[in-house]
KOLDRENTI-162312 format. One record per atom (N, C-alpha, C): residue number from 1; residue in one letter; x, y, z. Coordinates in steps of 0.2 Angstrom, whole numbers, padded with zeros to 4 digits. Layout:
// residues N
R; k; r; u; v; w
R; NUM; a; X; Y; Z
...
//
This chain:
// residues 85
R; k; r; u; v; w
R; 1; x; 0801; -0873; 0402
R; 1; x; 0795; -0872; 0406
R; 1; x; 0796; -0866; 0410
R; 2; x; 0803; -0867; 0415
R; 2; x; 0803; -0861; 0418
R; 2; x; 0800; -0854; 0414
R; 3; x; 0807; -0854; 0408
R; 3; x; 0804; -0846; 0405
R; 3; x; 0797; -0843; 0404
R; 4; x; 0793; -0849; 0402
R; 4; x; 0786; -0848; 0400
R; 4; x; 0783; -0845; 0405
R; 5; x; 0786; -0847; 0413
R; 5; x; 0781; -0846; 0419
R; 5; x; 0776; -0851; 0423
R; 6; x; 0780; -0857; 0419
R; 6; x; 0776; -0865; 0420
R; 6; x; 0779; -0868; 0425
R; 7; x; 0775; -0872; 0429
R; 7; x; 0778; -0878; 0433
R; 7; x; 0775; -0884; 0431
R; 8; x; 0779; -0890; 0431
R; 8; x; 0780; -0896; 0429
R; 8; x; 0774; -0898; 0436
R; 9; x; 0768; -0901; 0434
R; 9; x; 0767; -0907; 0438
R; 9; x; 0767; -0911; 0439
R; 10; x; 0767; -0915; 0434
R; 10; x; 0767; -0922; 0431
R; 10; x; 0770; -0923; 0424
R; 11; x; 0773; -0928; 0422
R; 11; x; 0776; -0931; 0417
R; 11; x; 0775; -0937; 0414
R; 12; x; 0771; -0940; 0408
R; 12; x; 0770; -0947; 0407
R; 12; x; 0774; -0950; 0404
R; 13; x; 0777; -0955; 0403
R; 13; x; 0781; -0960; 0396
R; 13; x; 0778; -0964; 0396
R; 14; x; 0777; -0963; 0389
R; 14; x; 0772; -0969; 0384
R; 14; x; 0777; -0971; 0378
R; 15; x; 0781; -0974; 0379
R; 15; x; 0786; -0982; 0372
R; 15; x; 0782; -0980; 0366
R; 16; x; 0785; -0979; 0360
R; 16; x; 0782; -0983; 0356
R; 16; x; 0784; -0990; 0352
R; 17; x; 0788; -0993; 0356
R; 17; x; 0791; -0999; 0352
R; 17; x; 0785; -1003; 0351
R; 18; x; 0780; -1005; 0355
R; 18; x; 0773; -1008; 0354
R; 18; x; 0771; -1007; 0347
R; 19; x; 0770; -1000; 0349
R; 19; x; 0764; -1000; 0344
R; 19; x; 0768; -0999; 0338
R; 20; x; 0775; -0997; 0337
R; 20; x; 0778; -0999; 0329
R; 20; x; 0776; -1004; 0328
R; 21; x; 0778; -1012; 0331
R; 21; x; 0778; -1016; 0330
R; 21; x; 0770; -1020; 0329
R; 22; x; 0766; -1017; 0333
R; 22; x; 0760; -1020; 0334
R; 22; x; 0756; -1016; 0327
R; 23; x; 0757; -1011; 0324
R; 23; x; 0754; -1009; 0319
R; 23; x; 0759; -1010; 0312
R; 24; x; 0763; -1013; 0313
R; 24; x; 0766; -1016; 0307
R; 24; x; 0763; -1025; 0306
R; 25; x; 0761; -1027; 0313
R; 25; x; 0759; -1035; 0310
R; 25; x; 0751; -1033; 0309
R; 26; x; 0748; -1027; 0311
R; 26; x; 0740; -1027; 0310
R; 26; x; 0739; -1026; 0304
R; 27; x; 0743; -1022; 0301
R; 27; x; 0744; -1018; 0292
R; 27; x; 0742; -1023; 0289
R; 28; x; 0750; -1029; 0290
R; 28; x; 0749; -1032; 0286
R; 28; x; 0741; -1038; 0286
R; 29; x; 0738; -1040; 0293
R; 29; x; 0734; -1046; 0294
R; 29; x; 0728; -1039; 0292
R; 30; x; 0728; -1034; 0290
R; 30; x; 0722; -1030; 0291
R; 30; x; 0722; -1031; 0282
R; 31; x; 0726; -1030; 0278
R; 31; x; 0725; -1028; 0272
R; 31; x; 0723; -1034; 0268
R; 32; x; 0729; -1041; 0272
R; 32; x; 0726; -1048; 0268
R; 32; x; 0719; -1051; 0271
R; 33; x; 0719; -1048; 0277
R; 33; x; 0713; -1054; 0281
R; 33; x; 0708; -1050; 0285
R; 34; x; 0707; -1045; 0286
R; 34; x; 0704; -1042; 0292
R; 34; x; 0698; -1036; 0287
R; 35; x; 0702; -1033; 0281
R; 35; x; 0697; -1027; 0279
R; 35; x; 0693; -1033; 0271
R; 36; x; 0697; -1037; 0269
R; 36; x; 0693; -1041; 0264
R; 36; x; 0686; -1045; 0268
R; 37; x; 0690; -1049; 0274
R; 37; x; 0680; -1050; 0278
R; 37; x; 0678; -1047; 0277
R; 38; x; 0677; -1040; 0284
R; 38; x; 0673; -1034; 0283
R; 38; x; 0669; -1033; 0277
R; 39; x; 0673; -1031; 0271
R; 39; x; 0668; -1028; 0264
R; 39; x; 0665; -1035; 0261
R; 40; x; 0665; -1040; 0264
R; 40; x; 0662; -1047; 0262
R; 40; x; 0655; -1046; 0265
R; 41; x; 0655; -1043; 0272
R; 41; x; 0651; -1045; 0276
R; 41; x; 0646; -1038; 0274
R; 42; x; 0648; -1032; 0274
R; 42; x; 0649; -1024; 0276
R; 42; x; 0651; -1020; 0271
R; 43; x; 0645; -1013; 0268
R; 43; x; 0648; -1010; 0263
R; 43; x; 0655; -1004; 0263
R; 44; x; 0654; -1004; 0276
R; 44; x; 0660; -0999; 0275
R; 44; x; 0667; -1003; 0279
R; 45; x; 0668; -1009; 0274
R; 45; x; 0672; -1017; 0278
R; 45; x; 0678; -1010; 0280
R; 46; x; 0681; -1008; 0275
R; 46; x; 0690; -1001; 0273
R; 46; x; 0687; -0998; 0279
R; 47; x; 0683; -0994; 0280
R; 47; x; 0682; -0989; 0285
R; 47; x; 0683; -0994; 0293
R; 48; x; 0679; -1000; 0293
R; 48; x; 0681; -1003; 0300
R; 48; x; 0685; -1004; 0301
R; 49; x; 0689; -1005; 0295
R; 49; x; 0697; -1010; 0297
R; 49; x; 0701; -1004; 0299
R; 50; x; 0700; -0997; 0295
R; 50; x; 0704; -0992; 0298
R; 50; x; 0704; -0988; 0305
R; 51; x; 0696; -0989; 0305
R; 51; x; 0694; -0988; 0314
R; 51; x; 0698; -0994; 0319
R; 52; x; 0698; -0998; 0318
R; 52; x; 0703; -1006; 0324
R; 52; x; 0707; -1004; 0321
R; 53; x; 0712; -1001; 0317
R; 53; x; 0718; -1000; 0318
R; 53; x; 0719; -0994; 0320
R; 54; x; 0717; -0989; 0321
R; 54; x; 0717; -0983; 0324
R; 54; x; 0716; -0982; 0333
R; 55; x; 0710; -0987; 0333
R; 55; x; 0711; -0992; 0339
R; 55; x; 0714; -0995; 0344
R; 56; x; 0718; -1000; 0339
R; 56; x; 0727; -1002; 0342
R; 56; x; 0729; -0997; 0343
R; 57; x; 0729; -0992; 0339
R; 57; x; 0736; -0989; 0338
R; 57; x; 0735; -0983; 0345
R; 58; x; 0732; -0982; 0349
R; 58; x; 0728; -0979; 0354
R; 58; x; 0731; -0983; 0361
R; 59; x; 0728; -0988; 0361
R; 59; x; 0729; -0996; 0365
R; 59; x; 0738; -0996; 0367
R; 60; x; 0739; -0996; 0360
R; 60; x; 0746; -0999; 0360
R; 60; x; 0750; -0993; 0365
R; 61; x; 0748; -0987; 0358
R; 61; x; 0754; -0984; 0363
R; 61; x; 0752; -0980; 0369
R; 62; x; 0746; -0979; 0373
R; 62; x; 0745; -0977; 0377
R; 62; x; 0742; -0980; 0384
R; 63; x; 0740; -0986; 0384
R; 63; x; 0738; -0993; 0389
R; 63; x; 0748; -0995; 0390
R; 64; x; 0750; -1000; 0384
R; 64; x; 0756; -1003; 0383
R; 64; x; 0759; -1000; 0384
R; 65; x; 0762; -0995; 0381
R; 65; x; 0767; -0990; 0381
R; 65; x; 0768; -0986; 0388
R; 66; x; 0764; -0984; 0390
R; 66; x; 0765; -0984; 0399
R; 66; x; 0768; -0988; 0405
R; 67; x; 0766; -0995; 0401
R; 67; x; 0770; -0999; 0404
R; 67; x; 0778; -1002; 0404
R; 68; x; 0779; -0999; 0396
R; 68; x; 0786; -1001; 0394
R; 68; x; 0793; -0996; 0397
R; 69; x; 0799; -0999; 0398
R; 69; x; 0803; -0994; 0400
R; 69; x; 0805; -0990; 0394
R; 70; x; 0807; -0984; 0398
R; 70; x; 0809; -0978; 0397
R; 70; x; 0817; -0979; 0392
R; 71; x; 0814; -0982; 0388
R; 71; x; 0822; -0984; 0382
R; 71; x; 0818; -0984; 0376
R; 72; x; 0819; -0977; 0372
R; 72; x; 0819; -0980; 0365
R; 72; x; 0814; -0973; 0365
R; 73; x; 0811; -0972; 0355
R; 73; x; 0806; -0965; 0357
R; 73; x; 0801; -0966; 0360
R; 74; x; 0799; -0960; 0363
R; 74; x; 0793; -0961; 0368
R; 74; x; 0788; -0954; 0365
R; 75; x; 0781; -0955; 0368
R; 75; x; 0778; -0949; 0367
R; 75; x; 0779; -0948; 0377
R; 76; x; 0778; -0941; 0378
R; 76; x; 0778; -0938; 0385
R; 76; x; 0772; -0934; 0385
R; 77; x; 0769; -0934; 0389
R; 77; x; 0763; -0930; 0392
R; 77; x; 0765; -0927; 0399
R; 78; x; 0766; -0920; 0398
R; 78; x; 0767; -0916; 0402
R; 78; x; 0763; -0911; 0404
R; 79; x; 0759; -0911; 0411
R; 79; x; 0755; -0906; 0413
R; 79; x; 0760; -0903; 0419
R; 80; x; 0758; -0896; 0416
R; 80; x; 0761; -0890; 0421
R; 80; x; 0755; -0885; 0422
R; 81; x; 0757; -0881; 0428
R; 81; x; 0752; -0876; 0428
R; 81; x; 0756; -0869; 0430
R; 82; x; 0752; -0863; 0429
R; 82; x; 0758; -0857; 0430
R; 82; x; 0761; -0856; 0436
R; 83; x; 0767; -0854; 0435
R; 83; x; 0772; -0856; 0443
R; 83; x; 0768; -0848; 0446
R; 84; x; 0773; -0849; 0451
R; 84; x; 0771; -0843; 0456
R; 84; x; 0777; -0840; 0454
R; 85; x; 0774; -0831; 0452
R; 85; x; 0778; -0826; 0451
R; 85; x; 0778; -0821; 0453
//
């Protein structure tokens, strides 16, 4: 960042151990139970089941993931602004 001419202001960690986890049991209750209602009910059941899981996967890793310790991969959100030169 230095070389760039950047200064760090802030730093986020967001886990993804959640939402690995939280999008592998959705997958599965979404394919067998969650997008079959939907197209039961609704001609676009597949489009809604992939919007809640796009959803979760927001939630998880960005609500949850903030929460969790700083072990394992993580996304970071880094805001800097130009340093003084």
């Amino acid at each position: 960042m230095q070389k760039a001419g950047l200064e760090i202001v802030h730093v986020q960690y967001y886990g993804l151990a959640a939402e690995v986890l939280g999008t592998r049991v959705f997958g599965v209750l979404s394919k067998r139970l969650i997008a079959p209602a939907w197209q039961a009910i609704s001609r676009n059941g597949r489009e809604r089941a992939v919007a809640a899981q796009q959803s979760l996967i927001n939630f998880l890793r960005y609500k949850v993931g903030s929460l969790l310790p700083r072990v394992g991969p993580q996304t970071l959100l880094v805001v800097a602004k130009p340093g003084h030169v």
